[in-house]
C-alpha positions in Angstrom: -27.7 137.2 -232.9 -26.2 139.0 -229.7 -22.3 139.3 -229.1 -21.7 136.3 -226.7 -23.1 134.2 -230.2 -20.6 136.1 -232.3 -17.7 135.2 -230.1 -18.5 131.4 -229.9 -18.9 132.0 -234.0 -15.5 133.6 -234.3 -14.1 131.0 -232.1 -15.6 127.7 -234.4 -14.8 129.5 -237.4 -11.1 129.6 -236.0 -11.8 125.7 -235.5 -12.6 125.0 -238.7 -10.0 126.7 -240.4 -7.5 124.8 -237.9 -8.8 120.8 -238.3 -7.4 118.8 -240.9 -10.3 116.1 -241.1 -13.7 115.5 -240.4 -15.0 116.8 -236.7 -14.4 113.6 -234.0 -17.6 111.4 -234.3 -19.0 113.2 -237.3 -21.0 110.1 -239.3 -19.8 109.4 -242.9 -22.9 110.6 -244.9 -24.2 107.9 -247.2 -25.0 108.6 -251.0 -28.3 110.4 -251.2 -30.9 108.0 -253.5 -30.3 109.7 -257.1 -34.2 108.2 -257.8 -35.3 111.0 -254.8 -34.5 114.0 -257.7 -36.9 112.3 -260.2 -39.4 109.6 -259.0 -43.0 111.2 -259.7 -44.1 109.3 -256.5 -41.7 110.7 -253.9 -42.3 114.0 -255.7 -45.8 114.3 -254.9 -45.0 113.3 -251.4 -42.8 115.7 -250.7 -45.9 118.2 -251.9 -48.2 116.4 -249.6 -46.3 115.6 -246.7 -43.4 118.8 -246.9 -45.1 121.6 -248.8 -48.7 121.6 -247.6 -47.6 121.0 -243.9 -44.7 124.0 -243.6 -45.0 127.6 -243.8 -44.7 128.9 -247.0 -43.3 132.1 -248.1 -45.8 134.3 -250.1 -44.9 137.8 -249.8 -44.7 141.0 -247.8 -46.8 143.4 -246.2 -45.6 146.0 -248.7 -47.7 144.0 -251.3 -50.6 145.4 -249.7 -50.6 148.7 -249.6 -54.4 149.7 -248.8 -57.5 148.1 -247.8 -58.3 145.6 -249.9 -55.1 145.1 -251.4 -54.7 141.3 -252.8 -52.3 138.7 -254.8 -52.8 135.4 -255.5 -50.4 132.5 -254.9 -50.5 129.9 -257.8 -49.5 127.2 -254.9 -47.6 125.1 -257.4 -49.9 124.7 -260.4 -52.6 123.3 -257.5 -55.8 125.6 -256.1 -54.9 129.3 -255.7 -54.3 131.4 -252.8 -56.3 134.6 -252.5 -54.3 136.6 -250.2 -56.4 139.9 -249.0 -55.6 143.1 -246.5 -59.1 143.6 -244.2 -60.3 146.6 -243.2 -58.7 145.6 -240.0 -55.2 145.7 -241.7 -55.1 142.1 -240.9 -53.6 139.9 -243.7 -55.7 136.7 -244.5 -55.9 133.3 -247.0 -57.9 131.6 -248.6 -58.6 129.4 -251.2 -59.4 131.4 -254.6 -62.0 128.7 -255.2 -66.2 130.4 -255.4 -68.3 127.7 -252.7 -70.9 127.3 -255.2 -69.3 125.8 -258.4 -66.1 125.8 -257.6 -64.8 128.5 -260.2 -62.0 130.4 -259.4 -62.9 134.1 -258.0 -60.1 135.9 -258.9 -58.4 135.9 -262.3 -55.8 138.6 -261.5 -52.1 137.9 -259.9 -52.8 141.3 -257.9 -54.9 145.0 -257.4 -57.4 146.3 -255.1 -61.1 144.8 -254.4 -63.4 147.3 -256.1 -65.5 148.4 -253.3 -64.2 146.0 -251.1 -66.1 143.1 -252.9 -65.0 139.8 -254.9 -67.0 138.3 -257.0 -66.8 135.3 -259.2 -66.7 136.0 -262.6 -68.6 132.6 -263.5 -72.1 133.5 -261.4 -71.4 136.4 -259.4 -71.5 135.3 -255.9 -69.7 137.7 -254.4 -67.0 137.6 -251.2 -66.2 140.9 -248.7 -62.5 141.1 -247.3 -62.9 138.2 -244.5 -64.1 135.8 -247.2 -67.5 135.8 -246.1 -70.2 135.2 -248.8 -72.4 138.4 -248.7 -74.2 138.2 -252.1 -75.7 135.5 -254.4 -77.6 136.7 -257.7 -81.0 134.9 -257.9 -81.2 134.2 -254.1 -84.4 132.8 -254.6 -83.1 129.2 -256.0 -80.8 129.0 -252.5 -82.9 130.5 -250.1 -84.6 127.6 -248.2 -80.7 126.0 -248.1 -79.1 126.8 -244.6 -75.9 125.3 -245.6 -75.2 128.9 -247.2 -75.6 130.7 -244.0 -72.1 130.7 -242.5 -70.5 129.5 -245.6 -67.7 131.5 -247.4 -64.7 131.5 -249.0 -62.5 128.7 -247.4 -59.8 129.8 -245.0 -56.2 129.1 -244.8 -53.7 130.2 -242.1 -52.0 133.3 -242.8 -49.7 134.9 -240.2 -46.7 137.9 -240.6 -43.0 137.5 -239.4 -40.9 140.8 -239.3 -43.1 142.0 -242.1 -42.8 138.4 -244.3 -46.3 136.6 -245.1 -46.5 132.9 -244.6 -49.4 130.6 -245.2 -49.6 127.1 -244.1 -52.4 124.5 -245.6 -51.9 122.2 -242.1 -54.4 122.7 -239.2 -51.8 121.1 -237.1 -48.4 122.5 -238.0 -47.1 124.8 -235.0 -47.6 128.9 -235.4 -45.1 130.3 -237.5 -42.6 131.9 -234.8 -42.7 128.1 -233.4 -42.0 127.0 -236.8 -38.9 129.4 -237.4 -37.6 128.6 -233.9 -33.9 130.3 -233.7 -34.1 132.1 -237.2 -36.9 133.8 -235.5 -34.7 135.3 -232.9 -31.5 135.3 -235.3 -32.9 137.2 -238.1 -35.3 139.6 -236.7 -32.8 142.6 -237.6 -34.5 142.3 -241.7 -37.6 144.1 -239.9 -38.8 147.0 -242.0 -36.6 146.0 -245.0 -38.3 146.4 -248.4 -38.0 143.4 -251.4 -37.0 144.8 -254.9 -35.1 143.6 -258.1 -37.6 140.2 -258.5 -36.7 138.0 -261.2 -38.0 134.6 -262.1 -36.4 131.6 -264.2 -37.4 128.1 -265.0 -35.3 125.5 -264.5 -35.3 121.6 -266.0 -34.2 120.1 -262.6 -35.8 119.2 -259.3 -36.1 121.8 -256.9 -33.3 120.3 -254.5 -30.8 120.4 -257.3 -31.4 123.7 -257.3 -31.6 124.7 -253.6 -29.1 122.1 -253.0 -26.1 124.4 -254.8 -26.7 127.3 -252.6 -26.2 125.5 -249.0 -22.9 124.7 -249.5 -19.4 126.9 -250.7 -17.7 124.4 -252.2 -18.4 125.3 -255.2 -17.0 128.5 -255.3 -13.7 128.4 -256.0 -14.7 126.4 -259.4 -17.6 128.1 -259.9 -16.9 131.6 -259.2 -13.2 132.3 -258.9 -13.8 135.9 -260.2 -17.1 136.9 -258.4 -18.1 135.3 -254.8 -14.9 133.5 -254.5 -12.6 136.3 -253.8 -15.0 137.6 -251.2 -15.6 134.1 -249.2 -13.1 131.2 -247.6 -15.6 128.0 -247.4 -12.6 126.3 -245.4 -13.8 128.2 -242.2 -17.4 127.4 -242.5 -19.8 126.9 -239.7 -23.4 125.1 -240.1 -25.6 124.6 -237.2 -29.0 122.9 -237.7 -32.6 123.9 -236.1 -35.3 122.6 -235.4 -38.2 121.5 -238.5 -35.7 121.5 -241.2 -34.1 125.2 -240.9 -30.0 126.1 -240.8 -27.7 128.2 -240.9 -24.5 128.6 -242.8 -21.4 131.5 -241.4 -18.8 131.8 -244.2 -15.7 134.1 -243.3 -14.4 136.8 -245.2 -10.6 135.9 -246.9 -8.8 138.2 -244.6 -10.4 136.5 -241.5 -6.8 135.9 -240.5 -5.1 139.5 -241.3 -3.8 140.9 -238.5 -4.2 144.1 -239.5 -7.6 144.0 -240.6 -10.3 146.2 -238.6 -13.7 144.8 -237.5 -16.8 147.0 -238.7 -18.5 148.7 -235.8 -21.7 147.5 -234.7 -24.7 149.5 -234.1 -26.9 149.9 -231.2 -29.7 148.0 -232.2 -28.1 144.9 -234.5 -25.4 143.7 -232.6 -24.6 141.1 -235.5 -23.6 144.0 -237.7 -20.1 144.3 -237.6 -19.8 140.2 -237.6 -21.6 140.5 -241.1 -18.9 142.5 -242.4 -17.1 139.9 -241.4 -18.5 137.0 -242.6 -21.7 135.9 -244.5 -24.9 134.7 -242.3 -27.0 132.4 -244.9 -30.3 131.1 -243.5 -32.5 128.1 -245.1 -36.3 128.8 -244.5 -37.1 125.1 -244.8 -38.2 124.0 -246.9 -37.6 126.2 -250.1 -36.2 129.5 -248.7 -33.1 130.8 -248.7 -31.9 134.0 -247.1 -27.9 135.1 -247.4 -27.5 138.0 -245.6 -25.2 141.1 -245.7 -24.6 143.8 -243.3 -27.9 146.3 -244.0 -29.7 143.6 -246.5 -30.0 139.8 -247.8 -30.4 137.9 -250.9 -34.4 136.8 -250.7 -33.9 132.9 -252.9 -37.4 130.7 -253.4 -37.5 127.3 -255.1 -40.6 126.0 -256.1 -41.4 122.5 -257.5 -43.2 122.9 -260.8 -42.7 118.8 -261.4 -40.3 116.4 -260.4 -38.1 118.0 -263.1 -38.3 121.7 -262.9 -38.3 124.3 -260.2 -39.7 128.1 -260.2 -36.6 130.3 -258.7 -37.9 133.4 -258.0 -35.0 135.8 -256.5 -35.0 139.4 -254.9 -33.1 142.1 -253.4 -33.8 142.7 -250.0 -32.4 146.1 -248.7 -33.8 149.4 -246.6 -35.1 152.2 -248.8 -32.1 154.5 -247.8 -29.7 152.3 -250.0 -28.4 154.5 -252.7 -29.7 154.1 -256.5 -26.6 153.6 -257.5 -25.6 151.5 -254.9 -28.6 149.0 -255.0 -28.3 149.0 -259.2 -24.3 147.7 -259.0 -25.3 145.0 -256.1 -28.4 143.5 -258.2 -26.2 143.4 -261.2 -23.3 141.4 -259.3 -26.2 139.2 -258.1 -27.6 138.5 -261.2 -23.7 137.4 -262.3 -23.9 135.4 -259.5 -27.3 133.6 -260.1 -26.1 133.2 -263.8 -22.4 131.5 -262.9 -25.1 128.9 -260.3 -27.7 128.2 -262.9 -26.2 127.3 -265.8 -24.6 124.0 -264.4 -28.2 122.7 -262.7 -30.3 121.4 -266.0 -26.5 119.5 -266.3 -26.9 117.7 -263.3 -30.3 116.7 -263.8 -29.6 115.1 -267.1 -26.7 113.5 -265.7 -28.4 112.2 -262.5 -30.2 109.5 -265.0 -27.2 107.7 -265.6 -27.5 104.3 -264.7 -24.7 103.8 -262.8 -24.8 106.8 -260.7 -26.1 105.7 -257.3 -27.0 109.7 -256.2 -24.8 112.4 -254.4 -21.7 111.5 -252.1 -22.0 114.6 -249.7 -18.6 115.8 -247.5 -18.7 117.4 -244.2 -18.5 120.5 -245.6 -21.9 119.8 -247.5 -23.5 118.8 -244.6 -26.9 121.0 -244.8 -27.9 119.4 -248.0 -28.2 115.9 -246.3 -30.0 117.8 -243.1 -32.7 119.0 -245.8 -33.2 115.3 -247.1 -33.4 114.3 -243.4 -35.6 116.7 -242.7 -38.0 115.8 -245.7 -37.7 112.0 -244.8 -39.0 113.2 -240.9 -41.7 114.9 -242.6 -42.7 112.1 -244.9 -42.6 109.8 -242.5 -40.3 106.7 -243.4 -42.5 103.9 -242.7 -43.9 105.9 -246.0 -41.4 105.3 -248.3 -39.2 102.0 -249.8 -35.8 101.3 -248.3 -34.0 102.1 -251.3 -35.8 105.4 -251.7 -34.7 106.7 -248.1 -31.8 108.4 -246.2 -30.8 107.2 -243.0 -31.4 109.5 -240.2 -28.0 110.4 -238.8 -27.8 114.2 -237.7 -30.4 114.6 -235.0 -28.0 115.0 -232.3 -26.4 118.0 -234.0 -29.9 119.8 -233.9 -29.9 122.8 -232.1 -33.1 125.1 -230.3 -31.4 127.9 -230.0 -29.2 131.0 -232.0 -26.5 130.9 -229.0 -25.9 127.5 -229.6 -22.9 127.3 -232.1 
């Protein structure tokens, strides 16, 4: 984000706070299908069709540490991911699945390859660090088979963004800078900065309940009135929308308007950094990744389906290492307040979405990202995939921009 975007941001937030009904030619959003949050069908197109064709988040590089450092990805309850450093450094994928029965080669969620080897704890065929099969017991009963020759452990694309790991299951999604498009350019300031503070909960709703209540501020002068909403005002919101699903969300500081208030300085290298002492800069990795950021860190937010009816939210601290112990202990303990105040409302909703009169969510201007996420899963989908009743209209693609500046 370079200054001339922070001026045209300070401008539309001075916009927003100044208009007293929706934005000129701004559609009226229609309800949102309430069956989309629970039908088993529509779920497991939305992991066929969304999740196995986007880049996933599945770590960092300070996960792997050494040569032959590896974790796996459970990929939703489906086949594993064995993610692996080469002796080349390089990061790479693949499925945790043995070629020759179909076992799966790695039982532990992370260590180091003993002698730079994997090997299948069913047979023993054994794997080096590019997934290449290098060792069967018995060779005998396989050797006249040349299907073994060039076989191995099955790859899956694996690339690195600012230090962040992404896989993708697609061999015909874009490469992942394509993929980010303007959060690419806008966020590249988090290089270098190490996750801590991870915590997981389960949750009885679908996983755009839960993403759904951190796109939007709304909520916060109901839902926190003693926590975020004294340091937020949602009424000068700006949301612009990228490319493939991604946004981004600028909420102003309450004494935007002070006239005596003092603008942080920026630094040489982040020009953005004084305007997020301003104002919160929240990012959605689409399709389950959410990134608000402050001025030296962010707020790293994943939602993963389990089923139709529960999500995985798996949160952590993202900061650099010179943040002071005490400093990073009182910010993960107002976070985890936060996160608390957010969750305890979403199993609620869930239950209450099966009420037979409730035709599904009526979303507001203001809420306007969580209907560019259904859009976006609907492109991805395909409509001519799914019933009438079971889609949302497609209303917001002239509001999609390709680049940060555009505001």
């Amino acid at each position: 984000m370079d200054h001339e975007t922070v001026e045209k941001l300070r401008l539309a937030i001075e916009a927003e706070f100044g208009r007293n009904a929706p934005p000129d030619g701004f559609p009226n959003l229609p309800r949102i299908p309430a069956a989309r949050y629970m039908d088993e069908d529509f779920f497991e197109l939305e992991r066929a069709r969304v999740f196995d064709r986007s880049w996933l988040y599945v770590g960092t590089r300070w996960d792997f540490p050494e040569t032959g450092s590896f974790k796996v990805f459970d990929n939703m309850g489906r086949a594993q991911v064995l993610l692996v450093r080469g002796k080349d450094h390089q990061i790479r994928a693949f499925y945790n699945t043995c070629c020759h029965r179909g076992a799966t080669v790695i039982r532990d969620e992370c260590g180091t390859a003993k002698g730079g080897r994997f090997s299948c704890q069913f047979h023993a065929w054994t794997y080096d660090l590019e997934g290449r099969l290098v060792g069967i017991p018995d060779k005998r009963d396989f050797s006249n088979d040349p299907s073994l020759e060039d076989t191995g452990l099955h790859p899956i694309r694996c690339e690195e963004w600012c230090g962040f790991i992404f896989v993708n299951l697609s061999d015909d999604a874009p490469d992942l800078k394509t993929w980010l498009g303007p959060v690419a350019e806008d966020f590249a300031w988090v290089d270098g900065l190490r996750p801590s503070h991870r915590r997981e909960r389960l949750l009885a709703c679908n996983w755009r309940v839960c993403i759904e209540a951190f796109i939007e501020v709304y909520h916060i002068a109901t839902v926190h009135p003693e926590t975020v909403g004294q340091g937020l005002n949602h009424f000068g919101t700006v949301s612009n929308f990228y490319p493939h699903g991604h946004s981004r969300m600028i909420v102003p500081n309450p004494d935007w308007h002070d006239p005596d208030k003092v603008f942080p300085e920026n630094n040489g290298h982040d020009p953005a950094f004084g305007f997020r002492g301003e104002a919160s800069v929240s990012y959605n990795l689409f399709p389950n990744v959410l990134v608000p950021a402050g001025q030296t860190g962010f707020t790293l937010m994943e939602f993963w389906p389990v089923d139709a009816t529960h999500t995985r939210l798996v949160t952590s601290c993202v900061e650099p290492d010179t943040i002071p112990d005490e400093d990073r202990k009182a910010r993960q303990d107002f976070f985890d307040t936060i996160m608390d105040e957010d969750t305890w409302n979403m199993e609620h909703i869930q239950h209450s979405y099966q009420a037979p009169h409730f035709e599904g969510p009526k979303i507001g201007v203001h809420e306007k990202r969580i209907y560019y996420v259904e859009e976006s899963i609907d492109r991805m989908i395909g409509q001519e995939n799914l019933s009438p009743e079971m889609q949302v209209e497609l209303l917001l693609d002239k509001y999609i921009v390709d680049t940060p500046q555009a505001v």
